[in-house]
C-alpha positions in Angstrom: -1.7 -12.4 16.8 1.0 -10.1 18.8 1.5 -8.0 16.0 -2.4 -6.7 16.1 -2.9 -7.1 19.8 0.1 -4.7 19.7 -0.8 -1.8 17.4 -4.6 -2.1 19.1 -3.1 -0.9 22.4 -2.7 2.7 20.2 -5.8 4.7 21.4 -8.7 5.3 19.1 -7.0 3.5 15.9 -9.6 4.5 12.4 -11.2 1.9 10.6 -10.7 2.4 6.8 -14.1 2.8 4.2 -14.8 0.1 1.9 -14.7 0.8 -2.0 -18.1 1.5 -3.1 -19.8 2.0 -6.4 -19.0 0.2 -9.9 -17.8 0.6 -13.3 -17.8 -1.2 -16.9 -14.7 -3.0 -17.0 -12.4 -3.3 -19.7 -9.8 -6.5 -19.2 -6.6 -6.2 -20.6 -3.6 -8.9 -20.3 0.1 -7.4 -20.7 3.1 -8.7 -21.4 5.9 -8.5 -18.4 7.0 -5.0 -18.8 5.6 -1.6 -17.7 3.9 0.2 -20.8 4.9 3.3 -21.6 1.0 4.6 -20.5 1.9 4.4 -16.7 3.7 7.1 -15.0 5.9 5.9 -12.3 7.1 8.7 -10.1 10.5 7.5 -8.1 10.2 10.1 -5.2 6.3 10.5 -3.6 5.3 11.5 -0.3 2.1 9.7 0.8 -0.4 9.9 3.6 -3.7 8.5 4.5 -5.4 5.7 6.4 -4.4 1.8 6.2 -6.2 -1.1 7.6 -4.8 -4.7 7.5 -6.7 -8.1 8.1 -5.7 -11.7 8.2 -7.8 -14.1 8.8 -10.2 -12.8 11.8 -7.6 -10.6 13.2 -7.3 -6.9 11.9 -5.5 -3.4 12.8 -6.3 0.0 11.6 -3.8 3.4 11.3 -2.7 6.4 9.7 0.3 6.6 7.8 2.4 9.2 6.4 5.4 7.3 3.8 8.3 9.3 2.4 9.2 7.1 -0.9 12.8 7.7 -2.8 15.0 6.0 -4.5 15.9 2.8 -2.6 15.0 4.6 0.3 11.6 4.3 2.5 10.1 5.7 5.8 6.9 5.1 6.9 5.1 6.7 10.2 2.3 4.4 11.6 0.3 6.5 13.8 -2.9 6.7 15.5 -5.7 9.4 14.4 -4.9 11.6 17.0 -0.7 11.9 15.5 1.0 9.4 17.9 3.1 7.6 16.2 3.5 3.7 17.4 6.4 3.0 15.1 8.5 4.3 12.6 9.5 1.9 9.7 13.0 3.0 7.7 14.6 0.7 4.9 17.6 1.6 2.7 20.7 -0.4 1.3 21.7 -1.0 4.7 18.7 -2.9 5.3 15.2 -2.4 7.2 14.3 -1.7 10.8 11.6 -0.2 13.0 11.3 2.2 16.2 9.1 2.1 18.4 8.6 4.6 21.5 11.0 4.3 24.2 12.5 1.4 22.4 16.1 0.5 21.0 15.2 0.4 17.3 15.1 -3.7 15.7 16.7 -5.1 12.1 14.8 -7.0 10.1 15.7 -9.0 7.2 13.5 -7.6 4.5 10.2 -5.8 4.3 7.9 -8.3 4.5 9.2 -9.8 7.7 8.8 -6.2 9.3 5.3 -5.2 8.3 4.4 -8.8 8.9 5.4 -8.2 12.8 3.9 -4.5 12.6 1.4 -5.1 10.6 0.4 -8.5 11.1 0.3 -9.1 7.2 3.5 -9.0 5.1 3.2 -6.0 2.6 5.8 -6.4 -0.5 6.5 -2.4 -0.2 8.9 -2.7 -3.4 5.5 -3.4 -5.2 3.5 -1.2 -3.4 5.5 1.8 -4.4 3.9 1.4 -8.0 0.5 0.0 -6.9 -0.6 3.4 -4.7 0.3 5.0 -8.2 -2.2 2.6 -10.4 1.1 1.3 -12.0 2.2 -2.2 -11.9 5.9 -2.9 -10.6 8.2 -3.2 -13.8 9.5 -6.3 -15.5 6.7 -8.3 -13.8 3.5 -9.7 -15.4 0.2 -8.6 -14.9 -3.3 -8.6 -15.9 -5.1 -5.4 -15.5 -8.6 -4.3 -16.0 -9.6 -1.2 -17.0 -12.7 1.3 -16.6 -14.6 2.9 -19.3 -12.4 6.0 -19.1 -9.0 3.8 -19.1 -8.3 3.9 -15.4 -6.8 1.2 -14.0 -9.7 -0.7 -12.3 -8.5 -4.2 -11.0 -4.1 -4.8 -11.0 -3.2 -8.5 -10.6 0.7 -8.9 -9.6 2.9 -10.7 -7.9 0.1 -13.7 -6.4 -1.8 -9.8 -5.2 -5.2 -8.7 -6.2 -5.6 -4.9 -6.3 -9.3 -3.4 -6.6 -8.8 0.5 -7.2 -10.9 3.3 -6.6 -11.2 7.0 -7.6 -12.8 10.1 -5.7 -13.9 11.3 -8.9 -16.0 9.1 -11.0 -15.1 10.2 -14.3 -11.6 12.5 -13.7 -8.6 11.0 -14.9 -6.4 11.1 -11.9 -4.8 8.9 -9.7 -6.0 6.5 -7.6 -7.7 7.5 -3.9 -8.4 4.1 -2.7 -7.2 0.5 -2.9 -8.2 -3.0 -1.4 -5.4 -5.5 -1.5 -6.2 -9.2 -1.8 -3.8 -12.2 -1.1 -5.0 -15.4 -1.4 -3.3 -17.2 1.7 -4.1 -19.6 4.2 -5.2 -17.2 6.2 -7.0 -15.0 3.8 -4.6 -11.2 3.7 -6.9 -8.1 3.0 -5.2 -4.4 3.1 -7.2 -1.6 2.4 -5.9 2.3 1.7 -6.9 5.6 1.3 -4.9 7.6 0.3 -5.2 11.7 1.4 -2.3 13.0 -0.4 0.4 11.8 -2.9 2.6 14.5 -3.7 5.2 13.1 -7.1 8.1 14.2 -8.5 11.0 13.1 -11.0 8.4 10.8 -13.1 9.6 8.5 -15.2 7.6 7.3 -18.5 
């Protein structure tokens, strides 16, 4: 895949850690609408470590993503700080920019992260999801830990298995594995280092 063959010529690309360790589960079903129990911060900047797979081919960066409202830009970079491209969406659409190379339109997210990426990443959704929030006006089921945490998110034909550095602190999600049940079977795994909110809504 050209995407991955791509990304792999970045030197010394990290491999991201499996979730580990379990919890008793508490299943809930919603209705289509965002309870008032979830936080959703519109602004966030977010780094950490993302690794994609689909099928047998996979690709493995750091990422630093500046989130606001209708507004996006993500750094994909190797360990050492180089970045490989630079990922901006707005009104005016998406794009990406790579090194040393006129910058290319896309038509939507998915279409660029699947030619980054190699796996088409709804980012719209994923903007709640690194938060432990599902998107808004969408059904979901969720499952819940003992403590109330947001455990396993299903949304949007997605499967999200979260994880916590703390096992009993109430605080937002560190890691997430992201399941898509395609022809080619879509895995994305995240940890996230830093999420730094403001102007939440409730």
């Amino acid at each position: 895949m050209k995407a991955f063959h791509a990304l792999r010529r970045a030197p010394a690309a990290l491999a991201v850690a499996a979730l580990a360790g379990c919890a008793t589960v508490v299943p809930v079903t919603s209705t289509p609408a965002t309870p008032a129990s979830f936080a959703v911060h519109e602004s966030f900047d977010a780094s950490g470590r993302l690794s994609a797979r689909r099928g047998s081919d996979g690709v493995a960066v750091h990422f630093s993503w500046t989130h606001g409202q209708g507004a996006d830009l993500f750094d994909v970079a190797t360990p050492t700080g180089q970045i490989v491209a630079r990922l901006r969406g707005d009104a005016a659409g998406v794009s990406v920019e790579r090194p040393g190379e006129v910058p290319r339109a896309y038509a939507d997210w998915n279409v660029l992260t699947r030619d980054v990426l190699g796996v088409a990443i709804p980012v719209d959704g994923l903007a709640s999801w690194i938060q432990g929030a599902p998107v808004a006006r969408t059904g979901f089921d969720m499952e819940r830990d003992a403590g109330g945490r947001p455990l396993v998110l299903r949304q949007q034909g997605w499967e999200i298995v979260y994880g916590y550095a703390d096992a009993a602190a109430p605080a937002q999600p560190t890691r997430l594995v992201m399941r898509y049940p395609d022809s080619e079977p879509i895995e994305v795994r995240i940890v996230v280092d830093r999420l730094a909110a403001d102007d939440a809504k409730h």
